[in-house]
C-alpha positions as MATLAB code, in Angstrom:
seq = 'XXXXXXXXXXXXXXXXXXXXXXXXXXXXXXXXXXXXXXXXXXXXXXXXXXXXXXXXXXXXXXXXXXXXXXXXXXXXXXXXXXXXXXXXXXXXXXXXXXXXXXXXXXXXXXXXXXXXXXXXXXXXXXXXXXXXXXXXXXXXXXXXXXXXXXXXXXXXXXXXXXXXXXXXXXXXXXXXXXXXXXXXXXXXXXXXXXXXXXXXXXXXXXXXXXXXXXXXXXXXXXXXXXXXXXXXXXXXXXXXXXXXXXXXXXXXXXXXXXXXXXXXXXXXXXXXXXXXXXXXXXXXXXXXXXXXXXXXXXXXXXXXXXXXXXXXXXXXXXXXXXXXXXXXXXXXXXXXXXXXXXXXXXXXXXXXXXXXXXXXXXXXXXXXXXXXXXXXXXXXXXXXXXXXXXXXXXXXXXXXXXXXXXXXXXXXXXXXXXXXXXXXXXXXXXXXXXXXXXXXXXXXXXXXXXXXXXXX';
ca = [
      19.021    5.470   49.751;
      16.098    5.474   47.276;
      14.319    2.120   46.753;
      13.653    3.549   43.254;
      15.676    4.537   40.100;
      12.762    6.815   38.519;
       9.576    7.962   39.213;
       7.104    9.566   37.334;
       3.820   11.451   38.144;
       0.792   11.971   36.298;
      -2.528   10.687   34.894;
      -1.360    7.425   34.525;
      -2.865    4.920   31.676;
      -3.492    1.243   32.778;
      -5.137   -1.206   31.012;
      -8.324   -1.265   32.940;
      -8.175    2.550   34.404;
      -6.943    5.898   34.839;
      -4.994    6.350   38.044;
      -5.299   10.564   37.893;
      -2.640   11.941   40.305;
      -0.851    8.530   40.048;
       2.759    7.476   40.082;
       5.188    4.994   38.482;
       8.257    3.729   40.056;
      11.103    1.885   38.236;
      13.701    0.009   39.673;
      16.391   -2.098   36.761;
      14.878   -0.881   34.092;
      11.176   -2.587   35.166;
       7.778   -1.586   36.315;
       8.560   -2.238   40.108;
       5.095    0.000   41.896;
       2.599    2.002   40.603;
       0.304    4.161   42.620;
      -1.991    7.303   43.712;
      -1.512   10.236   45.447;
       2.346   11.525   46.936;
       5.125    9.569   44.986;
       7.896    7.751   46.662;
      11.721    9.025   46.866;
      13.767    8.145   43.674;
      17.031    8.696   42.562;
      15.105   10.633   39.167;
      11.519   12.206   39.535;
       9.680   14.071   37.530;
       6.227   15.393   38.188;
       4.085   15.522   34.957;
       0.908   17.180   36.271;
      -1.618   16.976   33.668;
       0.333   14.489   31.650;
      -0.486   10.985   29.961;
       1.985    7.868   31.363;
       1.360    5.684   28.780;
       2.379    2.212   28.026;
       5.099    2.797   25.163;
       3.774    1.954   22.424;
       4.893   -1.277   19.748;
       4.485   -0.593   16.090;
       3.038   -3.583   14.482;
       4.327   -2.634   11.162;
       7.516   -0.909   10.053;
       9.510   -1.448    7.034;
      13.168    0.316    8.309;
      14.849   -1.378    4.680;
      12.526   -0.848    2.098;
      14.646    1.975    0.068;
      18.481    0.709    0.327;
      21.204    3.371    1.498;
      18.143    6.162    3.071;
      16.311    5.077    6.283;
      17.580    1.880    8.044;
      17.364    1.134   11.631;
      19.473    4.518   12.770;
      16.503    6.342   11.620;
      13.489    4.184   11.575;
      14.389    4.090   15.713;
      15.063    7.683   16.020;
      11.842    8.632   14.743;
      10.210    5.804   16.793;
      11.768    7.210   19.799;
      10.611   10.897   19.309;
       6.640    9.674   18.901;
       6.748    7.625   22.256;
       7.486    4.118   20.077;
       9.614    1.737   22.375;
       9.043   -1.152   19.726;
       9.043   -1.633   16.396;
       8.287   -4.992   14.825;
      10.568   -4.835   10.957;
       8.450   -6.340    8.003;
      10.813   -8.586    6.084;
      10.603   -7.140    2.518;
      13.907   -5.193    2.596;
      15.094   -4.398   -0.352;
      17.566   -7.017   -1.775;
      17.075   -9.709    1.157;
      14.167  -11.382    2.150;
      14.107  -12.168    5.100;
      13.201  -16.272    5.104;
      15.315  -18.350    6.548;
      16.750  -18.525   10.130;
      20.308  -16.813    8.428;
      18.352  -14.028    7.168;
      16.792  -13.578   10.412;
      20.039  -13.526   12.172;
      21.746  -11.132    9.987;
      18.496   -8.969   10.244;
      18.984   -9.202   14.114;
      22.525   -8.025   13.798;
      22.009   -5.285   11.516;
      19.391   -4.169   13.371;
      21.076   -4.335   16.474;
      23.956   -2.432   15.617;
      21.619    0.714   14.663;
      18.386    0.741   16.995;
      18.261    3.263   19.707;
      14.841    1.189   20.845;
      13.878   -2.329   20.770;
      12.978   -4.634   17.875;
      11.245   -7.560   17.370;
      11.258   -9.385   13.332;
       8.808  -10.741   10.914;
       9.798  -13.270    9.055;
       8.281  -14.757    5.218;
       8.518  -17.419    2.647;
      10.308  -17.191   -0.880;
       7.735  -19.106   -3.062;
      10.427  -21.313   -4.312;
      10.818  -22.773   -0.521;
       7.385  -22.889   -0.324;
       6.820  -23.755    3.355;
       9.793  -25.271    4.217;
      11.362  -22.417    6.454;
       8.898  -21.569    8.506;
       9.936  -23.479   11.748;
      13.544  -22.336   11.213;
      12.600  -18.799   11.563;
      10.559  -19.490   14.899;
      13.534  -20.677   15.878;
      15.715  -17.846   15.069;
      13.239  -15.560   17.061;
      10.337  -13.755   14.576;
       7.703  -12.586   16.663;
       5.187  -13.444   13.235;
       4.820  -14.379   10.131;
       3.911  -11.915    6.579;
       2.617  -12.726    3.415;
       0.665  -11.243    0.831;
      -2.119  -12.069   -1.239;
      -0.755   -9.560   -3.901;
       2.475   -9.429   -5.415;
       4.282   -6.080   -6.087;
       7.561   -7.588   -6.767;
       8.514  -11.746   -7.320;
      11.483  -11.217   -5.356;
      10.784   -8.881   -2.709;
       7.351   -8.885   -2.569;
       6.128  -11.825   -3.853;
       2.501  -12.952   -3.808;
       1.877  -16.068   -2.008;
      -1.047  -17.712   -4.021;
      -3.966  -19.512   -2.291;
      -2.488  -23.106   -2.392;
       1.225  -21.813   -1.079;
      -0.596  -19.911    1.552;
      -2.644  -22.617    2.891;
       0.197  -24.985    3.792;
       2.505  -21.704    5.214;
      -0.645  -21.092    7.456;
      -0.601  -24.718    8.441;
       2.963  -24.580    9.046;
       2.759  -21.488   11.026;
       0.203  -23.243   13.327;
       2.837  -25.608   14.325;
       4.858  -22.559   15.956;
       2.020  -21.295   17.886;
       2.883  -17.729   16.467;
       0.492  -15.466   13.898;
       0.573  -15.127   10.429;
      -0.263  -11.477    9.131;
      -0.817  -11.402    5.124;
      -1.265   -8.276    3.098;
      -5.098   -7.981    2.023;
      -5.650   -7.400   -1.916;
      -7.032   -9.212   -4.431;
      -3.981  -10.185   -7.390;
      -6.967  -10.645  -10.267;
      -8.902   -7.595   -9.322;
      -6.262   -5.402   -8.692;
      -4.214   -6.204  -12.331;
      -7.858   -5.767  -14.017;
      -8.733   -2.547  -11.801;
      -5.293   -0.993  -12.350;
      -5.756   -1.517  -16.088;
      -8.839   -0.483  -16.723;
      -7.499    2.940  -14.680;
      -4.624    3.404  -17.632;
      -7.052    3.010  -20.105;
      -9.348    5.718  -18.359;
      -6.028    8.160  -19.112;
      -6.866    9.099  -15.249;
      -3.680   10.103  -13.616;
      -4.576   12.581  -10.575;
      -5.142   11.667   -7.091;
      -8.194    9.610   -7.858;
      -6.594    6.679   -9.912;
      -5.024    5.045   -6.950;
      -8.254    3.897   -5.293;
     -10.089    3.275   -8.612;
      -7.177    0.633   -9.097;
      -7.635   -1.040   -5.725;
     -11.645   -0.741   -5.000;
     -13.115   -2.142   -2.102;
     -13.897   -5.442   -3.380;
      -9.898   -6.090   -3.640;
     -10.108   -5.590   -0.093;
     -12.695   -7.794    1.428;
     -12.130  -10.742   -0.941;
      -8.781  -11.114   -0.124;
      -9.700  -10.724    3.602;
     -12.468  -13.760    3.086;
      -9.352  -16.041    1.355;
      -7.310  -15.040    4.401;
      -9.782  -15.803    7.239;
     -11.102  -19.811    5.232;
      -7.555  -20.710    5.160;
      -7.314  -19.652    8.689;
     -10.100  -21.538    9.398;
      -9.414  -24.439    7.665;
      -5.887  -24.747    8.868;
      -6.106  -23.561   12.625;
      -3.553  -21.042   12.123;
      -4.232  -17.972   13.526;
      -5.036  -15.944   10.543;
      -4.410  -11.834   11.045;
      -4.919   -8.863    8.075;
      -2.164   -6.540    8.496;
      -4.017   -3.385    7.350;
      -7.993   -3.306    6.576;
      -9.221    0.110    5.184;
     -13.103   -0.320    5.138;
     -15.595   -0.604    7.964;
     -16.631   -3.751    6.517;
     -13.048   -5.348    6.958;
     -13.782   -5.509   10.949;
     -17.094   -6.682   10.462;
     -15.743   -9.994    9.119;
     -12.964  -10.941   11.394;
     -15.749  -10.151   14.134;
     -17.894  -12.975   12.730;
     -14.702  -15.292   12.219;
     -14.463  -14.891   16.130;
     -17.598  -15.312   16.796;
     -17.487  -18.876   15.367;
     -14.599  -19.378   17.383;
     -11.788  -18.503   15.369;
      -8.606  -16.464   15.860;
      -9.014  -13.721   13.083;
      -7.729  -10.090   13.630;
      -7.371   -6.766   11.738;
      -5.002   -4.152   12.317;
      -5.868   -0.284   11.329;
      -2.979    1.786   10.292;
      -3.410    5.186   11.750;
      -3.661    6.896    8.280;
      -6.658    5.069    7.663;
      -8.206    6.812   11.141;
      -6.775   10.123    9.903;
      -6.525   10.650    6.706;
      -9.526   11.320    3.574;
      -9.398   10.935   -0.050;
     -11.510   13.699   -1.322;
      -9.443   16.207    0.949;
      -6.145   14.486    1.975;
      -5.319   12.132   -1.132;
      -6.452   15.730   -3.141;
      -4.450   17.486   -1.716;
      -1.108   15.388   -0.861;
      -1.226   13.258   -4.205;
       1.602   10.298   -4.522;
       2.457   11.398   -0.759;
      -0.631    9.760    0.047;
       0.138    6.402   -1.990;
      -0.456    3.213    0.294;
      -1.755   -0.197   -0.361;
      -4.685   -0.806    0.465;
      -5.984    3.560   -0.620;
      -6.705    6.410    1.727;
     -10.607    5.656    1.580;
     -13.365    8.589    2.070;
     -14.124   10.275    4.989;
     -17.486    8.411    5.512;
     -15.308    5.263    5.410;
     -12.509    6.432    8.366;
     -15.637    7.913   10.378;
     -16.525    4.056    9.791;
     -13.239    3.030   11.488;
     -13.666    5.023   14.409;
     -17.042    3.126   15.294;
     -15.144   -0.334   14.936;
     -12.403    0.934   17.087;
     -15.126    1.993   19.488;
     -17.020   -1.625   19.034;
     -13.949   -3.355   19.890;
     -13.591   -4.907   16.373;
      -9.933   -3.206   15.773;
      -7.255   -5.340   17.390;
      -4.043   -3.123   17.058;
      -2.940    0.305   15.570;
       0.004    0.946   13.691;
       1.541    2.738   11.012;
       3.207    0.769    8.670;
       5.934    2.901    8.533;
       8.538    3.481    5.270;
      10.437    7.028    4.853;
      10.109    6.970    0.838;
      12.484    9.571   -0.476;
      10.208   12.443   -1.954;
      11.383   12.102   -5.633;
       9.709    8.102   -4.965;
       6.673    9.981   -4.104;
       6.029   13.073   -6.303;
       5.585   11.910   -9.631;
       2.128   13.953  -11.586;
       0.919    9.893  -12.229;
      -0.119    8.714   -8.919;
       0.329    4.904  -10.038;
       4.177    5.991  -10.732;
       5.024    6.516   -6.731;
       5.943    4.602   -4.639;
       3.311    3.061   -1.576;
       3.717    3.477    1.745;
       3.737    6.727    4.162;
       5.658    7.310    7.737;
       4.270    7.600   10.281;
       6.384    6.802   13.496;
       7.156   10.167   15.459;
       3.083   10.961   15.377;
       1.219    7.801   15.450;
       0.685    7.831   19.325;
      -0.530   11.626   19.555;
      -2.617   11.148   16.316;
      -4.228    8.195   17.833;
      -5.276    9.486   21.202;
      -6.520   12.531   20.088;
      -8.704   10.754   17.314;
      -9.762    8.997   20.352;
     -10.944   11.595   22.766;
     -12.571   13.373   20.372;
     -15.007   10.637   19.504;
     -15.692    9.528   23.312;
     -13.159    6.383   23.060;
     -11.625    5.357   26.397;
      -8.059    6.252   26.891;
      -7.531    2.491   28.012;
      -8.774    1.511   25.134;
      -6.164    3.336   22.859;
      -3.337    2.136   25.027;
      -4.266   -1.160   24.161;
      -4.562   -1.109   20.681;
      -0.402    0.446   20.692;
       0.285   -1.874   23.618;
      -0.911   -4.808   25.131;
      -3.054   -6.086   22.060;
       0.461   -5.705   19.903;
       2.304   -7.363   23.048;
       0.216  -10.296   23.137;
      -0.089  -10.364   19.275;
       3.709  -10.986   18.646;
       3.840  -13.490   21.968;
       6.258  -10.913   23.545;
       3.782   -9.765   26.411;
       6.319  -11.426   29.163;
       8.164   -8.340   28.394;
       6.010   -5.574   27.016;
       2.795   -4.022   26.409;
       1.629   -2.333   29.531;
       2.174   -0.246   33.206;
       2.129   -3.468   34.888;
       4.601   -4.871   37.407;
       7.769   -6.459   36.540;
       7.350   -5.640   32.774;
      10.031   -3.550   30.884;
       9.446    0.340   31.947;
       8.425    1.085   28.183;
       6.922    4.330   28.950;
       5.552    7.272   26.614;
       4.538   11.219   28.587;
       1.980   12.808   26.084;
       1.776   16.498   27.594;
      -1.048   18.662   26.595;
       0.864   20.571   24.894;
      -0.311   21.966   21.263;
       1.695   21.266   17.998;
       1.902   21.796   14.573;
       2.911   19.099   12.715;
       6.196   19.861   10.673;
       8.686   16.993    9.918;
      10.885   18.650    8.085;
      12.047   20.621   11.480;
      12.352   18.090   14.121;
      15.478   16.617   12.407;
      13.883   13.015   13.046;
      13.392   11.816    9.936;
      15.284   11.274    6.976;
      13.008   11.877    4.285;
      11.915   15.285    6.253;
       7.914   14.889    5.431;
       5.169   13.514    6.653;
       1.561   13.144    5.322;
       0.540   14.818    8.326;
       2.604   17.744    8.454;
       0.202   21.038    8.688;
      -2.045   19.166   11.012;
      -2.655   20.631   14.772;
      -3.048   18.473   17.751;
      -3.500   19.217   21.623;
      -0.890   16.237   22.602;
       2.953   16.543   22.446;
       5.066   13.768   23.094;
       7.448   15.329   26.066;
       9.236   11.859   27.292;
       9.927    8.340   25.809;
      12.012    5.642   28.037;
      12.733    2.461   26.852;
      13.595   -0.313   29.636;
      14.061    2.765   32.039;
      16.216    4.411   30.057;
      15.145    7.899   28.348;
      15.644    7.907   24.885;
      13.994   11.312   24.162;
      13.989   13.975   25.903;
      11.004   16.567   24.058;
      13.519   18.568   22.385;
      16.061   15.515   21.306;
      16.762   11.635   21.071;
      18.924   10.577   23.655;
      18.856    7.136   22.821;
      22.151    5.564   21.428;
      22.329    3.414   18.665;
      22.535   -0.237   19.197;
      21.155   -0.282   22.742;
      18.084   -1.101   21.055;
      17.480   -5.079   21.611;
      15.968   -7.993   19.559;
      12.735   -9.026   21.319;
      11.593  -12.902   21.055;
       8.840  -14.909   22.142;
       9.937  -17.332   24.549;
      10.281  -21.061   24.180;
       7.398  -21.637   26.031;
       4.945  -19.298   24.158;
       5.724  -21.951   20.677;
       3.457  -25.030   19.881;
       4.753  -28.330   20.816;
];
């Protein structure tokens, strides 16, 4: 009898080094032995070769219910699945429920855990009418963080919090020991740039990001680091487009402060003057697709060490919410969850950055963001066997004909990259296969922080 359940050989990715010709043996759905050199007897091998074992990866930022009646959790975690994603952590702007209070996290939960072929983890918010006043119930009910936003795109699902609510969430957050992520842009700025764009009569490509300049950006990110500061609450921007972003919640730490800033993987991939050109309102996201000068930028932070986590901020917008001629008409936001983790390495490689390094900035930095690191985040023993096979293995991108996601596009589709993901397993299990999802809906589960990980 085997003392394993699955093994699997490769080049395998741990978070200090490369074990080439290594080996990684589950036993109940954990990390039970890794290794170099001939792999032990298992009830399930499979030899990889040249292949990547990487940590599966945990997307930061997902929103799986922001267009009612099209994506949900069914899809969001199919997609996931197919691109090597064993987490996904839900924003809580779904459309018609905020999620902010401990019953909205619990119906979330359930929801969620009806549909998701992988595992979840929750943000949770605040309604500005409750100011504050939920914040501990929702640690309680499980959310891995906390989400606000600095600009408001709707009062009731999207509301801004304004500097005065935020300060006393952030200080309430503190009390949980958890993080509190806010949305980076500038209300003022952003009303004045957007209508000084209408009066312009510029419509094309170009009016999104002359309606959000950088400014909107790093101001926001300076309100959102002081009130950090000032109220001991870990203080995190959930998506920084400029070079300059990084540079600040560098010198926060450097004064001894926790400040972090998470790069969505468009902003490492994607251009204005040729992307944003060419895709139009298919490229609409908040903050703007920047220049390329500005994501060669990013690439040097990532390689600095000033990026904390990747992700990709995931929503499937139906294509009619994302076609319109007047790029201020469309919808923001852009998927991004079946090709995040090849997109990401090979960015990577190409510019000389360590294939440790990427695995943490999917993994273990998201892990130990969301306090779930007990469980997740890397090849390590007696964590869950989250595990992701990238095969070098060429592919053109093309949404539309993997069948894995419902609004059948993605910004990247066209694109060609050395890396195929050939194997995803979540807790052991596979739940892709390279060709198909195998995962079943609702064996995904609802990932907490423990007890233990929360502020007294």
């Amino acid at each position: 009898m085997s003392d394993f359940d699955l093994v699997l050989s490769g080049n395998v990715i741990l978070p200090d080094r490369i074990l080439a010709n290594g080996y990684v043996c589950v036993r109940d759905g954990k990390i039970a032995h890794i290794g170099e050199g001939v792999a032990p007897a298992a009830a399930e091998r499979h030899d990889f070769g040249e292949a990547l074992i990487l940590p599966g990866a945990i997307d930061a930022q997902v929103h799986s219910l922001s267009q009612r009646g099209t994506e949900d959790f069914i899809w969001s975690t199919r997609a996931a699945a197919a691109g090597g994603v064993t987490t996904i952590v839900d924003m809580p702007y779904d459309e018609g429920n905020l999620v902010c209070s401990a019953q909205a996290v619990a119906q979330k939960a359930t929801h969620a855990g009806e549909q998701a072929r992988i595992d979840f983890a929750l943000y949770g918010t605040a309604r500005p009418a409750d100011g504050a006043s939920r914040i501990a119930e929702q640690a309680a009910a499980g959310v891995a963080a906390f989400k606000f936003s600095t600009f408001g795109t709707d009062p009731e699902r999207f509301p801004r919090i304004d500097p005065a609510l935020l300060a006393e969430c952030f200080a309430e957050v503190a009390k949980t020991g958890l993080t509190a992520g806010v949305h980076n842009e500038n209300e003022e700025y952003v009303r004045s740039a957007m209508a000084a764009v209408r009066r312009s009569g510029i419509s094309d490509y170009r009016a999104h990001g002359l309606s959000r300049p950088p400014l909107t950006e790093l101001l926001a990110m300076a309100e959102i680091y002081e009130i950090g500061a000032y109220t001991g609450c870990p203080a995190h921007v959930v998506h920084c487009s400029l070079p300059r972003g990084y540079e600040m919640a560098a010198a926060y730490r450097a004064q001894g402060y926790s400040a972090t800033a998470e790069c969505c993987i468009h902003y490492l991939v994607l251009d204005e003057e040729n992307d944003a050109r060419r895709l139009g309102g298919r490229s609409k996201c908040n903050p703007p697709i920047r220049d390329r000068a500005s994501v060669e930028g990013l690439w040097k932070q990532v390689a600095a060490g000033n990026v904390d986590l990747v992700s990709t901020d995931h929503v499937s917008w139906s294509l009619e919410r994302k076609t319109n001629p007047d790029m201020l008409a469309n919808a923001s936001g852009l998927p991004g969850l079946e090709y995040m983790v090849p997109l990401c390495v090979t960015g990577a490689a190409r510019r000389g950055v360590p294939l440790t390094w990427a695995a943490r900035l999917m993994a273990a930095n998201p892990a130990r963001h969301f306090r779930i690191d007990h469980l997740k985040g890397a090849l390590t023993l007696d964590r869950d066997a989250d595990i992701t096979v990238l095969s070098p293995v060429p592919q053109t991108i093309d949404a539309s004909a993997t069948g894995n996601s419902v609004s059948g596009w993605s910004p990247y589709d066209g694109m060609e990259l050395p890396w195929t993901v050939a194997a995803t397993w979540n807790r052991g299990e596979m739940v892709w296969d390279g060709r198909q999802v195998t995962g079943k809906p609702g064996r995904g589960r609802f990932v907490t922080p423990p007890a233990s990980r929360m502020a007294a």
